[in-house]
C-alpha positions as CSV (number, residue, x, y, z in Angstrom):
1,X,-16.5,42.8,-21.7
2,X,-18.2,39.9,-19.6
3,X,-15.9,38.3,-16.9
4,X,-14.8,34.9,-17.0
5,X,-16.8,32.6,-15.3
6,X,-14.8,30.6,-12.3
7,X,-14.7,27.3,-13.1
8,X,-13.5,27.8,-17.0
9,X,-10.6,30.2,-15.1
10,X,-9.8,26.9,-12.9
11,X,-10.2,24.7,-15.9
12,X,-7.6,26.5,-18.1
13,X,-5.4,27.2,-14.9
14,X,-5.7,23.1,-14.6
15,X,-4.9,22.5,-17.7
16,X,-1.7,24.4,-17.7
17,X,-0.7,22.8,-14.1
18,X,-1.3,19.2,-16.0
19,X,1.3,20.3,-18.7
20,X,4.1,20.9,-15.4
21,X,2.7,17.9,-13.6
22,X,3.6,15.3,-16.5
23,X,7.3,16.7,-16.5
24,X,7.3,16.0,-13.4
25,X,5.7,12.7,-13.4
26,X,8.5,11.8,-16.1
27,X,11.5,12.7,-14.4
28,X,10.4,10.7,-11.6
29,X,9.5,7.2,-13.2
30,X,12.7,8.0,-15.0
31,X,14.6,8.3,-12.0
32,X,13.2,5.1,-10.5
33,X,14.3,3.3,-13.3
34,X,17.5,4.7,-13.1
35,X,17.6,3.0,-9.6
36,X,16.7,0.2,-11.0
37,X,20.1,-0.1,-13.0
38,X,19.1,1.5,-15.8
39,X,21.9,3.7,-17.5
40,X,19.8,6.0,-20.0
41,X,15.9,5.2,-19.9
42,X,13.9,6.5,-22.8
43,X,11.1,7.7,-21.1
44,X,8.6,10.1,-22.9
45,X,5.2,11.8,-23.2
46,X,2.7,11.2,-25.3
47,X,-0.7,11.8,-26.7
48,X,-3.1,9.0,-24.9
49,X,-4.4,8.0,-28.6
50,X,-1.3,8.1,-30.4
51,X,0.4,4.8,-31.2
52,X,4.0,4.7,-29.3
53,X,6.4,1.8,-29.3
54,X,7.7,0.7,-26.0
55,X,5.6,0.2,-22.4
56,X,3.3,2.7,-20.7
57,X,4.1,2.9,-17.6
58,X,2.1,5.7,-16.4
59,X,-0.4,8.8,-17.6
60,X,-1.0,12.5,-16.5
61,X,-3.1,15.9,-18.1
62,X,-6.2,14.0,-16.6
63,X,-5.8,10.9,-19.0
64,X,-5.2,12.9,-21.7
65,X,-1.5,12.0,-22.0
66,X,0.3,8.6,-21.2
67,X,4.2,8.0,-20.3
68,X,5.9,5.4,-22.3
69,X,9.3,3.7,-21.5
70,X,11.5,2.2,-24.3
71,X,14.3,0.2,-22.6
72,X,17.6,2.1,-23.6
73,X,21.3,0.7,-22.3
74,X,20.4,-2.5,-20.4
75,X,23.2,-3.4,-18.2
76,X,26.2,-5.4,-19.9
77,X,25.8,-8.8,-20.3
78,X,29.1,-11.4,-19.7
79,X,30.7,-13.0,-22.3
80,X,31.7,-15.8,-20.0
81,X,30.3,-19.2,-21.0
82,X,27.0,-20.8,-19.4
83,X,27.8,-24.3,-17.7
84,X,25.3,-25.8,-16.5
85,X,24.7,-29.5,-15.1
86,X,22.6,-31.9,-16.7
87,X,20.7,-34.5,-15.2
88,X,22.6,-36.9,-16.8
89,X,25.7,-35.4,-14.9
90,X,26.9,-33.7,-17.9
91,X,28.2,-30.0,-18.1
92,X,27.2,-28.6,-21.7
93,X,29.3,-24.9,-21.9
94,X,26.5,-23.8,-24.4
95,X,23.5,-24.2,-21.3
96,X,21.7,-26.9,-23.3
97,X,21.3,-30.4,-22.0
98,X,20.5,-33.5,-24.0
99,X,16.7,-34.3,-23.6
């Protein structure tokens, strides 16, 4: 039996490291979103050609995978009313001033 040439070894040992590396890669965008306020991103990998919904926000495998973020829980919004004041001086409750 012939032995393996070196560089396909490093190759296939690189490609295997890639697979690890975009966990990786992953967990940490996901936890920098989490920072950012973020309850429960939605933050998966990819194919680079396939067609995903949401924002890529990174890559790993050498290109040959991409890391997309759909926004999951954004941070509760109030359900108090929006005044604002008008040039006219008037305070709409809806946030819309006459033109």
């Amino acid at each position: 039996m012939k032995p393996w040439p070196i560089p396909l070894l490093c190759l296939l040992a690189g490609s295997a490291h890639a697979a690890d590396n975009c966990e990786a890669i992953r967990s940490g965008i996901e936890a920098r979103i989490r920072t950012g306020g973020i309850a429960n991103p939605v933050v998966t990998v990819v194919d680079a050609a396939q067609s995903a919904p949401g924002q890529v926000v990174g890559s790993c495998a050498m290109g040959s995978r991409k890391i997309v973020y759909v926004q999951g829980d954004a941070p509760p919004r109030s359900s108090a009313p929006i005044l604002t004041e008008c040039r006219d001086g008037s305070m709409p409750v809806d946030g819309r001033c006459p033109r």
